[in-house]
C-alpha positions as CSV (number, residue, x, y, z in Angstrom):
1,X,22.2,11.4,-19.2
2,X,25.1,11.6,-22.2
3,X,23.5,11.7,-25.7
4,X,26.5,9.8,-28.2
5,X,29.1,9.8,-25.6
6,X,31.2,7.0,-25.7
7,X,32.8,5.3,-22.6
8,X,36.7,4.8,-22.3
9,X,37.5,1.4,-23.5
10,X,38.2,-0.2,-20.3
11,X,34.7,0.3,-19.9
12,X,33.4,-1.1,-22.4
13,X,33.2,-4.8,-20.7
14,X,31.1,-3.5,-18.0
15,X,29.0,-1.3,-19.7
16,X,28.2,-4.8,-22.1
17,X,27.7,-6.2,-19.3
18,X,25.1,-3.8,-17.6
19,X,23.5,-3.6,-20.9
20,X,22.5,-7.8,-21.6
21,X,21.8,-8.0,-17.6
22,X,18.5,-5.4,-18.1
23,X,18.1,-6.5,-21.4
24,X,17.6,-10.6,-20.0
25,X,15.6,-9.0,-17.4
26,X,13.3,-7.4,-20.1
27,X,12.9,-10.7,-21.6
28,X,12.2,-12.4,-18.4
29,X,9.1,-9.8,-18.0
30,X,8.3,-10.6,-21.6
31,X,8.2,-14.0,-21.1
32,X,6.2,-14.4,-18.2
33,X,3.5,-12.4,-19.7
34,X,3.6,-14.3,-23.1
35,X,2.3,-16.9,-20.4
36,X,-0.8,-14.2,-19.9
37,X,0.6,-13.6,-16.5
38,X,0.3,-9.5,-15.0
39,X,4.1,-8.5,-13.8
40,X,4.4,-6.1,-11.1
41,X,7.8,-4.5,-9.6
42,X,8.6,-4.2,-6.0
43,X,11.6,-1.6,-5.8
44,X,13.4,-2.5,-2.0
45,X,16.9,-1.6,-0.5
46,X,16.4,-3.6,2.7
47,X,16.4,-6.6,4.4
48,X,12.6,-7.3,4.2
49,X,10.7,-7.2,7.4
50,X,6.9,-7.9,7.7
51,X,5.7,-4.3,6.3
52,X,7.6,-5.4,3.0
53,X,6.1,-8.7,2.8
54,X,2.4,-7.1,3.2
55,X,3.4,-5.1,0.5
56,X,4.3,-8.2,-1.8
57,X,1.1,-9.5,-0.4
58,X,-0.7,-6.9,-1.9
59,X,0.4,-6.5,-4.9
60,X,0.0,-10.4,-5.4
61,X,-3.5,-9.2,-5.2
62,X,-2.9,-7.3,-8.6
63,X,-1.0,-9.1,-10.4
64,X,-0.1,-13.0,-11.1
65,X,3.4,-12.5,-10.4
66,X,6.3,-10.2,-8.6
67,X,9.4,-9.6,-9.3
68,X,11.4,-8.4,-6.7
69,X,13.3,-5.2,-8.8
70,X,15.8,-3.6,-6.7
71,X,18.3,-0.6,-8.4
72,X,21.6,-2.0,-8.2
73,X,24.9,-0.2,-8.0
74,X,26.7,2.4,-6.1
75,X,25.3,2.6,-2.6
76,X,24.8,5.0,0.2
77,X,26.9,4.1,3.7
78,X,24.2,1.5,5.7
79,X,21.9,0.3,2.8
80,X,23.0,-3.7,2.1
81,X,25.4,-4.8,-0.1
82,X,23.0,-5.8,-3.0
83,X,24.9,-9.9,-2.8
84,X,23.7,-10.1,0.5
85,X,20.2,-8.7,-0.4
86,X,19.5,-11.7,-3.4
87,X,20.9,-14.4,-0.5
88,X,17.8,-12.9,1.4
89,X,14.9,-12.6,-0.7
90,X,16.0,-15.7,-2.4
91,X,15.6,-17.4,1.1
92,X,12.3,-15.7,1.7
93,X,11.1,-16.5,-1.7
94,X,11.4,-20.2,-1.6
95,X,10.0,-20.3,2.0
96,X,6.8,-18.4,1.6
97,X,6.6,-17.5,-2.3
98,X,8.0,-20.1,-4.9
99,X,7.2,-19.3,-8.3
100,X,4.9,-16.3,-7.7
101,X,7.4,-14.2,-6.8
102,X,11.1,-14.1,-8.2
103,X,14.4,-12.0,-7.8
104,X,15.4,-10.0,-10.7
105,X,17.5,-6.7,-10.2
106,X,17.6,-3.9,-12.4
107,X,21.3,-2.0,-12.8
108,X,21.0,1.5,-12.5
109,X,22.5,4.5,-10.1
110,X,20.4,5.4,-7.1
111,X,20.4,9.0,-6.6
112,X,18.3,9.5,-3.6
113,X,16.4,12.0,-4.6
114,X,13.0,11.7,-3.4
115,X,9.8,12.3,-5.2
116,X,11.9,13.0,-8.8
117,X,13.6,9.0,-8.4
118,X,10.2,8.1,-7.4
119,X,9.3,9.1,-11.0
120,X,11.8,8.0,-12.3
121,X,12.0,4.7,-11.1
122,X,8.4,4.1,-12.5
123,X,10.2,5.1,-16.2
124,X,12.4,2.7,-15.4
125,X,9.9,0.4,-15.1
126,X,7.9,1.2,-17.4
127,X,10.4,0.6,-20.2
128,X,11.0,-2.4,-18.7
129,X,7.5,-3.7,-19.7
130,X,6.4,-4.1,-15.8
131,X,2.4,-3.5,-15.7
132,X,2.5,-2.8,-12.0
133,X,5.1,-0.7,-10.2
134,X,4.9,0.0,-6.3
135,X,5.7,3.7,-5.1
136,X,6.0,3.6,-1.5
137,X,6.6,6.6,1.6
138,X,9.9,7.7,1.7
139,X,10.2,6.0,-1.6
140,X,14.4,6.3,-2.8
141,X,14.5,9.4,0.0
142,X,17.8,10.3,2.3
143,X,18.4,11.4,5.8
144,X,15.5,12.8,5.8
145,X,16.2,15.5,3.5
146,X,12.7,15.3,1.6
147,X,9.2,15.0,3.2
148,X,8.6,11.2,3.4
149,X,5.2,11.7,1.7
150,X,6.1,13.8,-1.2
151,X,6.7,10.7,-3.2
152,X,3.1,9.3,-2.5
153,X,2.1,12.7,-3.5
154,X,3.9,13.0,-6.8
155,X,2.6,9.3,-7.5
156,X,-1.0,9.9,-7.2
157,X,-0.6,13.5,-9.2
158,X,1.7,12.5,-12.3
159,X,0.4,8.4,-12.3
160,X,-1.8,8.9,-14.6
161,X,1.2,9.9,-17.0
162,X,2.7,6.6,-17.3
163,X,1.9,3.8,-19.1
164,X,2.6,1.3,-16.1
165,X,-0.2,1.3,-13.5
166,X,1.8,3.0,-10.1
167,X,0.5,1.8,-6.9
168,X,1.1,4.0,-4.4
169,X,0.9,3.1,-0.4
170,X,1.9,4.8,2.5
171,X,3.8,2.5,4.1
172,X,3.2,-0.8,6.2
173,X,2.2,-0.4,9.8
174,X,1.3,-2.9,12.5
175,X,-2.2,-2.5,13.9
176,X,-2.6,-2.6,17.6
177,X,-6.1,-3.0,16.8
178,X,-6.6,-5.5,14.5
179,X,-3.2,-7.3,15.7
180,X,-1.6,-7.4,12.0
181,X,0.4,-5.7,9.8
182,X,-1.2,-3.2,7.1
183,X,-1.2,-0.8,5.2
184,X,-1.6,3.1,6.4
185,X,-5.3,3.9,5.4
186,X,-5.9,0.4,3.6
187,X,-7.0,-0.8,7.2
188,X,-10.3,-2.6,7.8
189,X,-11.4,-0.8,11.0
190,X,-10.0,2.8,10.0
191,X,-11.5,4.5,12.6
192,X,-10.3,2.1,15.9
193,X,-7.1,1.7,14.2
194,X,-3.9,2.3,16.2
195,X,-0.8,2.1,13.6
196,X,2.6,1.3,15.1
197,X,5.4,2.1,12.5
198,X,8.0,-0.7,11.5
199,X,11.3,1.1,11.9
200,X,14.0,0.0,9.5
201,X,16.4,1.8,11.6
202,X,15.8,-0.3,14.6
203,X,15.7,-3.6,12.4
204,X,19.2,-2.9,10.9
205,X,20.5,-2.4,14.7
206,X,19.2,-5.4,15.8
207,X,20.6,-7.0,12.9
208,X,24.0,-5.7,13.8
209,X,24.0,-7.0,17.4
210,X,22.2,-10.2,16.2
211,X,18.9,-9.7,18.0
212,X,15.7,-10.4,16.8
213,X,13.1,-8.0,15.3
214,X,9.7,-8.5,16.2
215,X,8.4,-7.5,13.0
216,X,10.6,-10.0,10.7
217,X,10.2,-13.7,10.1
218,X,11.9,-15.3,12.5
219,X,13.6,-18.0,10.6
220,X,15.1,-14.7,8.3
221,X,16.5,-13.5,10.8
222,X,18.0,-16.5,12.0
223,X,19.1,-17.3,8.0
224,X,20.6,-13.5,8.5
225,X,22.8,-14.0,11.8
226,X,24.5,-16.7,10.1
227,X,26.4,-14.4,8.0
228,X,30.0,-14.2,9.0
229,X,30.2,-10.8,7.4
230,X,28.8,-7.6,7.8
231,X,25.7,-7.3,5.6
232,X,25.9,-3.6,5.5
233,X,27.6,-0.9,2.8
């Protein structure tokens, strides 16, 4: 937010460092779609549960390859510690994915701000050279201080904006009707449909007590309880 300033020199290192990480991950966009391949972002801050791979799913759908583009850097108390996070969708990835869908974080602050980091989040990405970038409900909210669909809402009215195409969804749901998970309003049978939400909340608890999740791969979760240390900020 600092036009000219300069950091204090025991900064410098990292701030290099910060610097050549996005600028390698710009390349790695680059360079997948020098191979005429259609690069979409997923933003996540969680250990990935079913809802989160329907998303993937989808956007798969759109493009030829995802990058799983997490924000990076200081954290809120109970998001992941972003190390554990790569150990997780790189073991997801190679199970289900291989080369169609990668792990490549962006560093940047998260703010939590709701609809406004929603937007600019898809900046982000836009300058990146993404083509595809999901917006999702709740998207980069807190404590429930903003209205978890005022992000979908600011998606569908500024989208147009951008240069990147935004997708917006609200949210992955498992359908009691059509016994899989979807997403809100994407559903084949709209009108029978009876949506039960996938609470992160209750997956991070089980995660802590080492329980299962009934809306997670299995073998993730298993991969997960393995850790010796707290996952968790």
């Amino acid at each position: 937010f600092c036009v000219g300033a300069k950091p204090k020199k025991k900064y410098n290192n990292l701030v290099k460092f910060i610097i050549n990480h996005n600028k390698k991950l710009k390349n790695y966009i680059t360079d997948l779609q020098e191979k005429k391949m259609v690069v979409s972002a997923f933003q996540t801050r969680n250990v990935p549960h079913l809802g989160h791979e329907e998303i993937i799913k989808q956007l798969l759908k759109k493009s030829n390859h995802v990058i799983v583009n997490p924000v990076i850097g200081p954290k809120k108390i109970g998001d992941i510690n972003y190390n554990f996070l790569k150990k997780i969708y790189n073991f997801l990835i190679n199970k289900k994915y291989k080369n169609k869908v990668s792990y490549f974080p962006v560093i940047a602050n998260m703010f939590y701000a709701g609809p406004r980091e929603a937007m600019h989040h898809a900046i982000i990405r836009q300058n990146l050279g993404f083509d595809i970038f999901c917006i999702g409900r709740d998207h980069a909210g807190a404590d429930f201080v903003y209205d978890p669909n005022l992000s979908i809402k600011a998606a569908l009215k500024y989208g147009k904006n951008f240069r990147i195409n935004v997708m917006a969804t609200n949210g992955a749901y498992y359908c009691n009707y059509c016994k899989e998970i979807v997403i809100k309003g994407w559903c084949r049978k709209k009108i029978f449909c009876n949506l039960q939400n996938i609470s992160g909340t209750d997956f991070r608890k089980k995660i802590s007590k080492k329980k299962f999740f009934k809306f997670a791969d299995g073998d993730i979760q298993t991969y997960i309880h393995k850790f010796r240390k707290n996952i968790f900020v």
